[in-house]
C-alpha positions as CSV (number, residue, x, y, z in Angstrom):
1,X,0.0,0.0,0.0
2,X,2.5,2.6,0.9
3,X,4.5,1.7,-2.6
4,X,1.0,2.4,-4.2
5,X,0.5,6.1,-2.7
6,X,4.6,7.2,-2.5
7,X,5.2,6.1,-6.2
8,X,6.6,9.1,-8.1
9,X,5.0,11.2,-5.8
10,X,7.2,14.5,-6.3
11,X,5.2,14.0,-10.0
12,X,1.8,13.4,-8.7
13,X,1.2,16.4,-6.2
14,X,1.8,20.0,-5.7
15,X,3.1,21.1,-2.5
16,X,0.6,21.9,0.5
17,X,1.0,25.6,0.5
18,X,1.8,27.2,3.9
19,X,-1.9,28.3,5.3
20,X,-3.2,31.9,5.1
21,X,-4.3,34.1,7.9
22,X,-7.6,33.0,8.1
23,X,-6.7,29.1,7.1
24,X,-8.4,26.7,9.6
25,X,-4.9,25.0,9.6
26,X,-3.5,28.9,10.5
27,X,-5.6,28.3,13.4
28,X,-5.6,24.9,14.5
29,X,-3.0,22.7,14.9
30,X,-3.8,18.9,13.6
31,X,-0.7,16.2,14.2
32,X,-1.4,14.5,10.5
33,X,-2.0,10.2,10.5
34,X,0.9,8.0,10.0
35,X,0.5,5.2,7.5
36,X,-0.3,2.3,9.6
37,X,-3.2,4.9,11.3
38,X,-4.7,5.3,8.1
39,X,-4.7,1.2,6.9
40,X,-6.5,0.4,10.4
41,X,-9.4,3.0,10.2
42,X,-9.3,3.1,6.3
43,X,-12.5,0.8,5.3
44,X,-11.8,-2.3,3.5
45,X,-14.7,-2.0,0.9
46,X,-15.4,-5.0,-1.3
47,X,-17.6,-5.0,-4.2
């Protein structure tokens, strides 16, 4: 899974700008999720 999402991924995404002054993330901190936080609370949908 992590190959899948970190594969080239300088190509796939602009950088997260830094937050402006009235930015919810200006004004509240949030610590991020690590990897192995998002595969346990990620859903495991089958079709």
């Amino acid at each position: 899974m992590q190959i899948a999402v970190t594969n080239k991924l300088d190509e796939s995404f602009k950088p997260v700008p830094k937050p402006n002054r009235d930015d919810w993330l200006r004004n509240h901190e949030e610590k991020g999720q690590t990897m192995k936080s998002f595969e346990r609370t990620t859903s495991k949908a089958v079709p």
